[in-house]
MIROMI-32075 format. One record per residue (C-alpha): residue in one letter; x, y, z. Coordinates in pm, whole numbers, padded with zeros to 5 digits, always signed. Example, Ala and Ser with C-alpha at 12.3 -4.5 7.8 and 13.67 -1.06 7.14 Angstrom:
A+01230-00450+00780/S+01367-00106+00714/
***
This chain:
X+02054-04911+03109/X+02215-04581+03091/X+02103-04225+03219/X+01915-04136+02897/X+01693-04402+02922/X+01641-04390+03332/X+01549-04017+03237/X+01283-04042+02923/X+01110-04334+03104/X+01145-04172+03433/X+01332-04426+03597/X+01481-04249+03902/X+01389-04159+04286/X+01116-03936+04349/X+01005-03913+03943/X+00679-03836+04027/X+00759-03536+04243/X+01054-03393+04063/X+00846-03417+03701/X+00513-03291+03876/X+00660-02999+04042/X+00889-02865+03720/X+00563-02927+03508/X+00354-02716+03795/X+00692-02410+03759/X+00654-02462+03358/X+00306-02360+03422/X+00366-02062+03644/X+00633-01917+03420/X+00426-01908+03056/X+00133-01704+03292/X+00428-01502+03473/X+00585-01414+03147/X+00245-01353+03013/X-00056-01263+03118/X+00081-01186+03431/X+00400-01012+03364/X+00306-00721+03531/X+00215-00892+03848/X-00123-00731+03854/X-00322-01021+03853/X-00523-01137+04193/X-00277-01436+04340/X-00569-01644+04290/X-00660-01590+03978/X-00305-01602+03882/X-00245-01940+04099/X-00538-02125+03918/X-00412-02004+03537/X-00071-02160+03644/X-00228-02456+03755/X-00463-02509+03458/X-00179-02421+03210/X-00019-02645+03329/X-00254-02936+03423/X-00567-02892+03200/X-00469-03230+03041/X-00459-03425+03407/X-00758-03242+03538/X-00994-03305+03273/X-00897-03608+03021/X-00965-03874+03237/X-01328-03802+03284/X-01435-03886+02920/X-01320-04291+03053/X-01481-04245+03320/X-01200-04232+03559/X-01138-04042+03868/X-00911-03717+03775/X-00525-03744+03897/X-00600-03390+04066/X-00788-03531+04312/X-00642-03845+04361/X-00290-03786+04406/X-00173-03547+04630/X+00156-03483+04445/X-00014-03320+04192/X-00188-03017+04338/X+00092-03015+04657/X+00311-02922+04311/X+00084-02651+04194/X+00131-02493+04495/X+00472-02503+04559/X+00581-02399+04186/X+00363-02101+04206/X+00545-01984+04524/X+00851-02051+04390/X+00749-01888+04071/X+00635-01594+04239/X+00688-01529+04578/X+01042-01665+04677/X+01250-01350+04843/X+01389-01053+04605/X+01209-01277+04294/X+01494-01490+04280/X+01291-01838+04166/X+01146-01646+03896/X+01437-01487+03802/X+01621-01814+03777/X+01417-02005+03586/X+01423-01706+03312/X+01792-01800+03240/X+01888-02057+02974/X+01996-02308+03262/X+01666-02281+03452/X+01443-02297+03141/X+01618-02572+03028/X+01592-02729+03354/X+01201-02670+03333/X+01124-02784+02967/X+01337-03136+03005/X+01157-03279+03297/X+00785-03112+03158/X+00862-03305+02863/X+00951-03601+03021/X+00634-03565+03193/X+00444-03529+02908/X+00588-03837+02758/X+00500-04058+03044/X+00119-03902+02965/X+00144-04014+02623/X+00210-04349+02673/X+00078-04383+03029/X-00262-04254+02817/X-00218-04459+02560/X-00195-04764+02723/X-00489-04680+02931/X-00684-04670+02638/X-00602-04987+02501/X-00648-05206+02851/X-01052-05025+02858/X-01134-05158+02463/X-00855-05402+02385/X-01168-05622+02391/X-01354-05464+02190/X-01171-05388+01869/X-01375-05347+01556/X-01459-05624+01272/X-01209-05408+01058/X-00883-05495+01277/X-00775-05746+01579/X-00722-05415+01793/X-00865-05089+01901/X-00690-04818+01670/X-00837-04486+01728/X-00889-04484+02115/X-00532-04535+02236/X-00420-04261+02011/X-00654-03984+02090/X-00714-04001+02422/X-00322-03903+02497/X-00353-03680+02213/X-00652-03515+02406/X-00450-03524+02727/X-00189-03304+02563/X-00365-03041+02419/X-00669-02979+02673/X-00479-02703+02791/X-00495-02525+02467/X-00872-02576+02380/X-00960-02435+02753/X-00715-02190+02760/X-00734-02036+02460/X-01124-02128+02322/X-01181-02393+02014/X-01120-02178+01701/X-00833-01946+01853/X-00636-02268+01941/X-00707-02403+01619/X-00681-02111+01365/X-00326-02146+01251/X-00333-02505+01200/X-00300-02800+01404/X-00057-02691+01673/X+00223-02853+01789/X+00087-03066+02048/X-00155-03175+01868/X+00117-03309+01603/X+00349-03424+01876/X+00094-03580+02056/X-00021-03758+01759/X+00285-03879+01593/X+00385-04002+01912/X+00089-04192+02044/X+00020-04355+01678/X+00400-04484+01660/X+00421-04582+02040/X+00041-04780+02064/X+00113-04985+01709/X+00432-05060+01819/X+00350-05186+02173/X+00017-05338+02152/X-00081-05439+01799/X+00007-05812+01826/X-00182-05913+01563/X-00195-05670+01314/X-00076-05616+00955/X+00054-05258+01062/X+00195-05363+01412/X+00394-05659+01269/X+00534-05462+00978/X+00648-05161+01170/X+00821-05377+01464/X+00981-05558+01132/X+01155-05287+00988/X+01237-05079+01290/X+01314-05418+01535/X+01613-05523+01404/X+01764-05171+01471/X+01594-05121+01807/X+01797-05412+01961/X+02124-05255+01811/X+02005-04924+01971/X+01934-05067+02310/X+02254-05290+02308/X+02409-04975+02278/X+02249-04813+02553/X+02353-05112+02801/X+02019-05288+02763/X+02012-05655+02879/X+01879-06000+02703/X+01492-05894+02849/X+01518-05538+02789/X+01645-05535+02457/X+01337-05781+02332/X+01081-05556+02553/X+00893-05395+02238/X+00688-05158+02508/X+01051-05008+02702/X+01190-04959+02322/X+00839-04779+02195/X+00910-04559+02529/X+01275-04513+02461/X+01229-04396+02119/X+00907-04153+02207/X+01096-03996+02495/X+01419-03946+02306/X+01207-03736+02050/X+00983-03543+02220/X+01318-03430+02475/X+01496-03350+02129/X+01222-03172+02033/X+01151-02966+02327/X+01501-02869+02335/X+01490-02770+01974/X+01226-02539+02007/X+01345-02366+02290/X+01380-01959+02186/X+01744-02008+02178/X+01753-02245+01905/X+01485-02310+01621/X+01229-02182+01815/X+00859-02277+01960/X+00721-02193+01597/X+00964-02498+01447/X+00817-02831+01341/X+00957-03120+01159/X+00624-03248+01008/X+00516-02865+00874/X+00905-02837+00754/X+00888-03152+00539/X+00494-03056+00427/X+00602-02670+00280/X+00942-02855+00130/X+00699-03080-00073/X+00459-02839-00136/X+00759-02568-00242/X+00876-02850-00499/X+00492-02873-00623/X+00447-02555-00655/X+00434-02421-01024/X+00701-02145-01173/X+00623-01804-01208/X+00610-01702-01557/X+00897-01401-01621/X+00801-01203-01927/X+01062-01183-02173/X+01291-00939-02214/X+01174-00674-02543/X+01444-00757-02840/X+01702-00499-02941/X+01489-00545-03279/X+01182-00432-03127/X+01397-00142-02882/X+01478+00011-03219/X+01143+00029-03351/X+01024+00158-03059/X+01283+00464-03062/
***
């Protein structure tokens, strides 16, 4: 498989460090370039808003399965938080902070976050569907809510204890929340519905293109039938896209594909204004 693919389903040494501790600096930045741009904030208080913007998701989802939070049970985790903060903010004449305020070190930031991210996703996903996989509903042979928003709640904790429940939500459904969505809905029909009308139809269309796409990519007879590494594939590849696309030097972190295509539609829908005619050189003359 090629380097794409090792990189959106983080297959390379030390993953789990390298995407913890650019997710930890990711975190450090948006409170260094925010709230603490002035560097007046306590180190603590400024240390635990970096952590939390960056790890509200992994500190908090798991506990509504019952499971024990990845905080605390993987050192790698808060060992990160500590070392992007310093690098963030302490590192001699400000040079990590500096450095990750250029193109090349935000960039550097954003694509392994968002690889992280992805790996919660489906990581979350299928977490969600090995707990009730048992359990579906009389309505359909699998669980189809579960898988889909407890990711989607992993990805946007941040925002709801960040920011409060109606300020996060005010302008719409934000962008992880539609990210996080789209995402987990495509990636747990794809990989786990078996049995199911939607499953089958969606890995019928999309299937026969898949194993073109991952012959391409140097996949082998196994990979290139794996319906789970292709799901991953084709999430990663779009969420890196994406987080590249909204980067400030390109479209922007206010760009979305799903709102684009929604106010094309409803710009098409939407009725013509009425221009009053023009008075008649007829009715000019009477006038004068």
């Amino acid at each position: 498989m090629n380097h794409l693919v090792a990189l959106v389903t983080a297959d390379f040494p030390y993953a789990t460090e390298i995407l913890c501790l650019f997710m930890a600096i990711q975190g450090s930045m948006a409170v260094r370039k925010g709230a603490n741009s002035k560097k007046s904030m306590n180190w603590f208080h400024a240390f635990l808003k970096s952590t939390l913007t960056a790890y509200s998701g992994a500190a908090f989802t798991n506990m509504f399965m019952g499971r024990p939070t990845a905080m605390f049970s993987n050192d790698i985790f808060f060992g990160a938080c500590i070392l992007g903060f310093v690098i963030v903010n302490y590192l001699p004449m400000d040079i990590g902070y500096h450095f990750f305020n250029t193109f090349v070190g935000e960039a550097l930031y954003t694509v392994f976050s968002q690889v992280f991210r992805m790996g919660g996703v489906t990581g979350f996903s299928d977490a969600a569907y090995a707990a009730f996989k048992d359990t579906p509903s009389v309505w359909y042979p699998m669980p189809i809510f579960g898988p889909i928003l407890f990711p989607v709640a992993l990805g946007n904790m941040g925002g709801f204890f960040m920011n409060g429940f109606d300020a996060y939500l005010e302008k719409g459904m934000p962008w992880l929340f539609q990210q996080a969505f789209a995402c987990a809905t495509f990636y747990h029909f794809y990989a786990h519905d078996l049995e199911g009308c939607i499953g089958e139809t969606v890995r019928g269309v999309i299937k026969p293109l898949g194993i073109s796409l991952m012959t391409l990519m140097g996949a082998d007879e196994k990979e290139r039938e794996d319906d789970v590494l292709f799901a991953k594939v084709i999430v990663g590849i779009f969420m890196l896209f994406m987080a590249i696309v909204r980067m400030p030097q390109f479209l922007g972190p206010s760009y979305s594909p799903f709102t684009a295509v929604g106010t094309m539609m409803n710009s098409k829908k939407s009725k013509k204004v009425n221009v009053a005619p023009k008075p008649s050189k007829k009715n000019k003359a009477k006038k004068q």
